[in-house]
C-alpha positions as CSV (number, residue, x, y, z in Angstrom):
1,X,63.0,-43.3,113.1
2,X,60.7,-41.4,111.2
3,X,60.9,-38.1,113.4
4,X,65.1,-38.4,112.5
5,X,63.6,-38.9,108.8
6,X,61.6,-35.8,109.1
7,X,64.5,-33.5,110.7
8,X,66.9,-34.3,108.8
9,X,64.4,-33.6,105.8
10,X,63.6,-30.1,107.3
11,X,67.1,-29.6,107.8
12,X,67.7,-30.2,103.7
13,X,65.3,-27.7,103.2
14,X,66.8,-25.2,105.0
15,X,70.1,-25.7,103.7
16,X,69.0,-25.4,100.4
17,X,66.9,-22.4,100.9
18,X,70.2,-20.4,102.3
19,X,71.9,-21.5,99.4
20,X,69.3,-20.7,96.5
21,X,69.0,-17.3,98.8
22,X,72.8,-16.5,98.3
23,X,72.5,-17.2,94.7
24,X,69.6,-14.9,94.0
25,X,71.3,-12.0,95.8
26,X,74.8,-12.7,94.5
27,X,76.2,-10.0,92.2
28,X,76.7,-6.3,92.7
29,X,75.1,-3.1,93.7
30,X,76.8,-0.3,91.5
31,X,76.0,3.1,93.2
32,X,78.4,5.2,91.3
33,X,79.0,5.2,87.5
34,X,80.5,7.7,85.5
35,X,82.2,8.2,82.3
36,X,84.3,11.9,81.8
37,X,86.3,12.6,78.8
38,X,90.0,14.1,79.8
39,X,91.7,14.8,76.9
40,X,92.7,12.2,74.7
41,X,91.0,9.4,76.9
42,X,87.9,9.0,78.9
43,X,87.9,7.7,82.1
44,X,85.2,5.4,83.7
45,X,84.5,5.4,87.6
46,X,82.0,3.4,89.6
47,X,81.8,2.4,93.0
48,X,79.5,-0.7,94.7
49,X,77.6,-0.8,97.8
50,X,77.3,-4.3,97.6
51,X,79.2,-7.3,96.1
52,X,78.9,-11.2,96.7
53,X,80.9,-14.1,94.7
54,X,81.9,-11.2,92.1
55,X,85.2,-12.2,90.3
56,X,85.4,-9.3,87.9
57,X,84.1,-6.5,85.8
58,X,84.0,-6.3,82.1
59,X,83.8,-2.5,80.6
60,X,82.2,-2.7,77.5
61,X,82.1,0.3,75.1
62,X,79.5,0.7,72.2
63,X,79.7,3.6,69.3
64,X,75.9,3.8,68.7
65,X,74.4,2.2,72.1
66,X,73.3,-1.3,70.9
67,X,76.4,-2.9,70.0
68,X,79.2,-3.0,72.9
69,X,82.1,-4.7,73.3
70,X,84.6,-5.5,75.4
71,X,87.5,-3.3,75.8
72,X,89.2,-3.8,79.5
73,X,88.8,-5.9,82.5
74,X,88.6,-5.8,86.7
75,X,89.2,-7.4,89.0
76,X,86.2,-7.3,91.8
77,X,87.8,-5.8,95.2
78,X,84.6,-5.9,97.4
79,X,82.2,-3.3,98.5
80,X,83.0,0.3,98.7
81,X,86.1,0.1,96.4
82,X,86.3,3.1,93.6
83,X,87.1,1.6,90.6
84,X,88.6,3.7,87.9
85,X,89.4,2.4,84.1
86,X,91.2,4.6,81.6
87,X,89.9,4.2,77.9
88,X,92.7,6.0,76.0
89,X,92.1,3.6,72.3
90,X,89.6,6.1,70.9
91,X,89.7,7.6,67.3
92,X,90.8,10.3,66.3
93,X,87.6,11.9,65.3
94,X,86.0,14.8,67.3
95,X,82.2,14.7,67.8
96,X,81.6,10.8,68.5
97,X,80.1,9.8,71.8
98,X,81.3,6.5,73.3
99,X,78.7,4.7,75.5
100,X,80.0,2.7,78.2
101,X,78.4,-0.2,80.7
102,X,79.6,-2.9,82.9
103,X,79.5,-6.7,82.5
104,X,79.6,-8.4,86.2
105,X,81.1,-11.7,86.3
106,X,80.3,-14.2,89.2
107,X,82.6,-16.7,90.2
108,X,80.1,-19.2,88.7
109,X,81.0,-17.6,85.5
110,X,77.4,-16.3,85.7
111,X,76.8,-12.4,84.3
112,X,74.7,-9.2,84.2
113,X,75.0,-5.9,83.2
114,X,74.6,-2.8,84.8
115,X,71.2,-0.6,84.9
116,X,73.0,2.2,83.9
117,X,75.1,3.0,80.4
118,X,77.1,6.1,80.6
119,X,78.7,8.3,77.9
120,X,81.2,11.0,77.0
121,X,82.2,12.3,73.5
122,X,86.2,13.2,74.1
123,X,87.8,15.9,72.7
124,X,90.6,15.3,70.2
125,X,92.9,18.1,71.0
126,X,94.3,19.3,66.9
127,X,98.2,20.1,68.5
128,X,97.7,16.1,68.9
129,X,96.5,16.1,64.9
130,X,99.2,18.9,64.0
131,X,102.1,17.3,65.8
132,X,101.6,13.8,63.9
133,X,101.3,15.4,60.6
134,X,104.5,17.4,61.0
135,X,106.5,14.0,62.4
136,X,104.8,12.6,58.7
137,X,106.5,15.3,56.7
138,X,110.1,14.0,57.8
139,X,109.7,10.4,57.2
């Protein structure tokens, strides 16, 4: 009775371990990221090498690099999938720099955030500017 005792022990042990082991490794590797202003929007682009219980990705954009917030969501596809988000809300002021970076939601409802914060400064074309003045004179 007690060697059935001490396997069945061991074999808690080892169950647990392979379960606290998938929980440390669970999130994603992010091998790509990129932000690239196109001209009214910028677009953000990453690509993983690794995912594991990943349910989503939260793109979070910050004016100054401290403060970010949420602007877009989505949805985890597994490893090697190019994910592309297109950021077209941006002001209509030339010479600001958006910083971008990515919340990683588990499926436990567990987060990180990437390593990396990217950034682009867009370029607010002035026809854009020109055209919705002239629509303001006729109103």
């Amino acid at each position: 009775m007690d060697k059935n005792k001490y396997k069945m022990r061991r074999l808690l042990y080892i169950f647990l371990l392979i379960v606290f082991t998938g929980i440390l490794y669970a999130g994603a590797d992010i091998i790509e990221f990129s932000a690239q202003a196109q001209n009214n929007r910028i677009v953000i682009v990453w690509k993983t090498s690794h995912e594991e219980n990943v349910r989503k990705f939260v793109i979070e954009r910050s004016t100054d690099e401290k403060n970010f917030f949420p602007i877009g969501e989505v949805e985890a596809r597994g490893a090697g999938y190019k994910y592309e988000f297109v950021d077209s809300k941006l002001g209509k002021i030339n010479g600001i720099s958006y910083y971008y970076r990515l919340k990683i939601v588990e499926v436990s409802g567990n987060y990180s955030y990437s390593e990396q914060v990217v950034w682009a400064s867009p370029i607010i074309s002035s026809m854009t500017r020109t055209w919705g003045s002239i629509k303001a004179l006729f109103r």
